[in-house]
C-alpha positions in Angstrom: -39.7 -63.1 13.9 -37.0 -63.1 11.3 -34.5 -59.8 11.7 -30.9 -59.0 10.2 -28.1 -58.3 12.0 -27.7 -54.6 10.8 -30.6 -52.1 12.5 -30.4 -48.1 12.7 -27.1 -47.4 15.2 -27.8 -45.8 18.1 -26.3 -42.5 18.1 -26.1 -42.0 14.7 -24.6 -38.6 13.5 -24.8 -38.1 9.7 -22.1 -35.4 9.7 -19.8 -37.3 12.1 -19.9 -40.3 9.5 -19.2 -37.9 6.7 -15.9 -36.4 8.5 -14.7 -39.7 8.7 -15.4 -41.2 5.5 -14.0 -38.0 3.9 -10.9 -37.8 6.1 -10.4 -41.7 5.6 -10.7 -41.6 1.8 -8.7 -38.4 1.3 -4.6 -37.9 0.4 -2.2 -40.7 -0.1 -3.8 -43.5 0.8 -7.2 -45.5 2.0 -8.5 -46.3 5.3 -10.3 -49.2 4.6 -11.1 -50.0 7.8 -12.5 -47.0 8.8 -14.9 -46.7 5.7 -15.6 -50.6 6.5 -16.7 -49.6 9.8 -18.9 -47.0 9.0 -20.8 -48.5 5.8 -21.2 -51.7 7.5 -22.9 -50.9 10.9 -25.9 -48.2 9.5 -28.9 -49.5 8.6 -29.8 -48.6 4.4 -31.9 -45.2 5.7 -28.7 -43.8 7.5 -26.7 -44.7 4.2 -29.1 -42.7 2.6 -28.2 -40.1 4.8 -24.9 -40.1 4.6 -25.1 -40.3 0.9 -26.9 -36.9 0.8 -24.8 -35.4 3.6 -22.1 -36.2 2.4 -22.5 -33.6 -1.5 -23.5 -31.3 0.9 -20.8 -31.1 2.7 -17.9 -31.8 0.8 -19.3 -30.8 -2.6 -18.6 -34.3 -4.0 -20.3 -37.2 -4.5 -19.5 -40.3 -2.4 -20.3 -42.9 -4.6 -17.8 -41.7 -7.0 -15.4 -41.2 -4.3 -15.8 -44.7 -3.3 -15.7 -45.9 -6.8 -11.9 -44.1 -7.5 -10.5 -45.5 -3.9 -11.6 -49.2 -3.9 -11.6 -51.9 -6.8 -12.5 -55.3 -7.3 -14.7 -56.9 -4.9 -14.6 -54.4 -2.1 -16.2 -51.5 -4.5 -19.2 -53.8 -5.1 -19.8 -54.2 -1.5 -19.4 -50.4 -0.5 -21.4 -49.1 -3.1 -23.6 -52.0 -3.2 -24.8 -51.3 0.1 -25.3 -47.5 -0.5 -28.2 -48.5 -3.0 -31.7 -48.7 -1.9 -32.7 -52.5 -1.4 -35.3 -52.6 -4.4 -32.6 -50.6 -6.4 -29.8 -52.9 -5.9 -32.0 -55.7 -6.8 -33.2 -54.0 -10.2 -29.5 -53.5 -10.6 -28.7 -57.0 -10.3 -30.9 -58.1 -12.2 -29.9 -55.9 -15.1 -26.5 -57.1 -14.6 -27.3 -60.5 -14.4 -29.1 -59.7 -18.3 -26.2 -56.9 -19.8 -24.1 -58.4 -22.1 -22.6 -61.8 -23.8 -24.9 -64.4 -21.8 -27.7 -64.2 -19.1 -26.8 -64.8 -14.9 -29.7 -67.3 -14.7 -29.4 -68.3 -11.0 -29.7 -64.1 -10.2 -32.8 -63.9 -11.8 -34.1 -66.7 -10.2 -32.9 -65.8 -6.6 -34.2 -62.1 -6.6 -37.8 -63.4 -8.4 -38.5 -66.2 -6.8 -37.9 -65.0 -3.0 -39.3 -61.8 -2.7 -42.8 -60.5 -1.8 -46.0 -59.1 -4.3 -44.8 -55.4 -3.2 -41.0 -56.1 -3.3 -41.1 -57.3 -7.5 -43.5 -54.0 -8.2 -41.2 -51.6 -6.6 -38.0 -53.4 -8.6 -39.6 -53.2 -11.7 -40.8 -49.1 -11.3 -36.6 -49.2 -10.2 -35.8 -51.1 -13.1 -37.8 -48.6 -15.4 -36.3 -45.5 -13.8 -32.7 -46.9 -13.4 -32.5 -48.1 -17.3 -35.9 -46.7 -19.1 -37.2 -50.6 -20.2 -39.7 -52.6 -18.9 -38.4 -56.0 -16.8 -40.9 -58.1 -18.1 -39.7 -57.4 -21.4 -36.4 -57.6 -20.5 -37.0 -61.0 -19.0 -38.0 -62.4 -21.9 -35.6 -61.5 -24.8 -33.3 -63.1 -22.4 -34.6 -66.5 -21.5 -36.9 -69.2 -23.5 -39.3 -72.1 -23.1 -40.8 -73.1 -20.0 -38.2 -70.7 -18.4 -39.4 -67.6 -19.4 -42.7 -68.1 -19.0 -42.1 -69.0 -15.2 -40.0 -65.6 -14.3 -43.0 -63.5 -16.7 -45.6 -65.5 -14.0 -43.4 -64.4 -11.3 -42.7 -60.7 -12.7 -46.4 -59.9 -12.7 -46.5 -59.8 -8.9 -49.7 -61.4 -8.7 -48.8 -64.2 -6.3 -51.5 -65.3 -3.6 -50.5 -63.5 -0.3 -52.9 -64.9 1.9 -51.4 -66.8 5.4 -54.7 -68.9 6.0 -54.3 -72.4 4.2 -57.8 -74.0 2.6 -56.5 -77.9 3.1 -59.2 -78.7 0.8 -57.1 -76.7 -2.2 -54.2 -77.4 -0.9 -55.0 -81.4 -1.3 -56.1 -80.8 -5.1 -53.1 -78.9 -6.0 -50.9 -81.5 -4.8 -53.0 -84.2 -6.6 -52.9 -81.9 -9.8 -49.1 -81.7 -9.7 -49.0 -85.6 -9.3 -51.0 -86.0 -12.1 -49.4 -83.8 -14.6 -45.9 -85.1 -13.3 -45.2 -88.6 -12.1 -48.8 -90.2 -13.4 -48.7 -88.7 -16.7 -46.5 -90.0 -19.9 -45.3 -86.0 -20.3 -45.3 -83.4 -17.8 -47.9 -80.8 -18.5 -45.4 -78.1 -17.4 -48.2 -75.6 -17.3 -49.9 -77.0 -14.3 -46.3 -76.6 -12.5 -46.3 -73.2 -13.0 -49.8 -72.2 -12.4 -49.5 -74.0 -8.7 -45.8 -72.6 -8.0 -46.0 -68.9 -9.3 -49.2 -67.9 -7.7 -50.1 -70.4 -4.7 -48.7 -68.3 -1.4 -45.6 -69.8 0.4 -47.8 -71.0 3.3 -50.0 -72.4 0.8 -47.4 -74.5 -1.3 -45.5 -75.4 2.3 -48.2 -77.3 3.0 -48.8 -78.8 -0.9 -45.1 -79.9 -0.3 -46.6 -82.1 2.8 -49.5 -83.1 1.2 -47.5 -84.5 -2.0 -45.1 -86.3 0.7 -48.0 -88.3 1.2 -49.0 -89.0 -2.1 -46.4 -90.4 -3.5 -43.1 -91.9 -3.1 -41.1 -88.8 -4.1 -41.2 -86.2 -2.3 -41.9 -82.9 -4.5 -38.2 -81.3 -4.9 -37.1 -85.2 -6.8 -40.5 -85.4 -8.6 -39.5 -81.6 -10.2 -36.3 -82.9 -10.7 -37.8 -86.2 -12.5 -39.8 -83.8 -14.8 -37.7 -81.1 -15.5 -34.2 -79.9 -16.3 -32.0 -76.8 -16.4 -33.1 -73.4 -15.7 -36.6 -74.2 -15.6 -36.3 -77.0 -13.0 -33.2 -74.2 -10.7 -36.3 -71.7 -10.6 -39.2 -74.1 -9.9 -36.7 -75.9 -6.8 -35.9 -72.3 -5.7 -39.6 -71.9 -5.0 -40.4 -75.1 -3.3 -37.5 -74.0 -1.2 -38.7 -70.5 -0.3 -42.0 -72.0 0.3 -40.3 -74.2 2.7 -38.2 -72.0 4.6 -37.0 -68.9 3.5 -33.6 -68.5 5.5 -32.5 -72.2 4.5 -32.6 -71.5 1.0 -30.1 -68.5 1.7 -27.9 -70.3 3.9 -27.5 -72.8 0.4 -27.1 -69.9 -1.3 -24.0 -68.6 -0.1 -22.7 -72.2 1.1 -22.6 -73.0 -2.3 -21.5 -69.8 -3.5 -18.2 -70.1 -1.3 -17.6 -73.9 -1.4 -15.6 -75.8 -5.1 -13.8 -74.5 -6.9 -13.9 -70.8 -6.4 -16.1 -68.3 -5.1 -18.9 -66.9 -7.0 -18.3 -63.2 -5.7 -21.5 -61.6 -6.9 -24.0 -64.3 -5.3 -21.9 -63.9 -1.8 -22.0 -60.3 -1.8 -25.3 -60.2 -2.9 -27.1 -62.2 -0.4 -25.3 -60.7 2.3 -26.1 -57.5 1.0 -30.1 -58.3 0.6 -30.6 -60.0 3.5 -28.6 -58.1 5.9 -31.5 -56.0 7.7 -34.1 -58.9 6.9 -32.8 -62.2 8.3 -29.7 -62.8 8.4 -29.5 -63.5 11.8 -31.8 -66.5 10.8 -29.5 -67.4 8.2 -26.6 -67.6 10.0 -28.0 -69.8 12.9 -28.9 -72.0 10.1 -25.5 -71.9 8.3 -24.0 -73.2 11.7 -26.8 -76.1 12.1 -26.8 -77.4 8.4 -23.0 -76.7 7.8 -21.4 -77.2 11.6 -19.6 -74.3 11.1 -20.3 -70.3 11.8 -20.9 -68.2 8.4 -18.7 -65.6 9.7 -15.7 -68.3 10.3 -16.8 -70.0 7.0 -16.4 -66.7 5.1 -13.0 -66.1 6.7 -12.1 -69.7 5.7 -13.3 -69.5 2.1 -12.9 -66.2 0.8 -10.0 -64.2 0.3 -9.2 -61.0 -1.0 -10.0 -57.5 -0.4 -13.6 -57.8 0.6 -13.7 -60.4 3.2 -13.5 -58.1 6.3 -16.9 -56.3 4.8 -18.4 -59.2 4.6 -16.9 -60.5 8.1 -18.6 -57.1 9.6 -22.5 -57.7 8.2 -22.1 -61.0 9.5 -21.5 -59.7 12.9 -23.8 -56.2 12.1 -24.8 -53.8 15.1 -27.7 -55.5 16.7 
């Protein structure tokens, strides 16, 4: 059973948290360590708490006393991990659209792993946080094939179900070789009806199925067929289908590794899988990379957020 590596702390004392965040953040001077050490081993609903407790207390707000103590990279984290986990992803996806240019690969992450229930609460998020519909959104921003794949995934409507018909599961696989590899062009169209609403059990074993069918296995024949964003989002959901926590441990392996570190997909993941499975992803990271994420992290990172992250890894489980 997949589980994170932050849970509710034993113990826990909202107004005990409060003093010390409040006596840690106030005169001359930051204890980072202390705030670190609080925000990092509650689970989100104590956060919430604390959050809450916190105005009452002191008569001030604590995101905005978070906000004027840290900077750069270490803000994101703190505050990032005081927002609600639908909220922070309807945040990040608005960032990923504000502005010169569109964060493709954040759009494609958030959509193309989460659950029926988890892409209907981060739209009615997305609506409340910035009054404008995400579907909308989603498609002033992208074109083509593209955008109708994340509109297919935006409607929530994927097939849930955990009990595989092998008899479907065999035609889809033979429809995908047909409008891919056996036809002259791709009928793009068949792609996306198969991968945006077939269930990840379903399409995990479609992935088997086309093994057999052909030479390719389905990630090269995509690969083959398509190109840029369209071809990042339709891989991302092959490898979802396949195994959830491996995709992740990709994710922030290749957000940490070249030629800098892409901050905002380290933080993020961390952030969203935290209390969902990245105990998984870790023990992954060590078998696919030969090296411990929270060593890796130590490694490859530097600045003023590297401890935070350092302290999900190790969470309070």
């Amino acid at each position: 059973m997949p589980h994170g590596t932050i849970i509710d702390c034993d113990g826990f004392d909202a107004n005990q948290d409060c003093e010390i965040l409040r006596a840690a953040m106030k005169g001359l001077g930051t204890d980072e360590d202390k705030v670190i050490g609080v925000v990092t081993h509650r689970s989100n609903a104590q956060r919430q708490e604390i959050k809450a407790q916190y105005q009452q207390m002191w008569g001030r707000n604590l995101i905005s006393d978070l906000e004027s103590e840290f900077s750069k990279s270490i803000e994101k984290v703190l505050v990032g991990m005081f927002k609600k986990p639908r909220e922070f992803d309807a945040w990040s996806l608005h960032e990923a659209m504000m502005g010169l240019g569109t964060k493709e690969s954040t759009l494609i992450e958030i959509l193309c792993s989460r659950s029926n229930a988890e892409i209907k609460e981060i739209t009615a998020e997305y609506k409340r946080l910035y009054k404008k519909d995400l579907a909308k959104d989603l498609q002033s921003e992208t074109s083509g094939n593209f955008k109708k794949l994340l509109f297919s995934l935006s409607a929530a409507s994927r097939d849930e179900a955990v009990d595989v018909d092998s008899s479907m599961v065999e035609a889809d696989a033979k429809a995908l070789l047909d409008a891919g590899e056996k036809s002259w062009g791709t009928d793009e169209s068949r792609f996306n009806v198969v991968l945006a609403s077939r269930s990840f059990a379903h399409l995990n074993h479609v992935c088997i199925a086309y093994d057999k069918l052909s030479k390719k296995n389905l990630e090269d024949a995509i690969k083959s067929e398509f190109s840029g964003d369209v071809e990042d989002g339709l891989l991302t959901i092959v490898k979802c289908a396949r195994d959830l926590p491996t995709y992740f441990a990709e994710r922030l392996y290749k957000s940490m590794k070249g030629m800098g570190t892409d901050d905002q997909a380290l933080i993020r993941v961390m952030i969203t899988r935290s209390e969902v499975d990245l105990a998984q992803i870790k023990q992954v990271f060590q078998d696919k990379y030969g090296q411990a994420l929270e060593q890796f992290i130590k490694d490859d990172t530097g600045g003023d957020y590297r401890n935070a992250l350092i302290q999900i890894c190790r969470g309070n489980r």
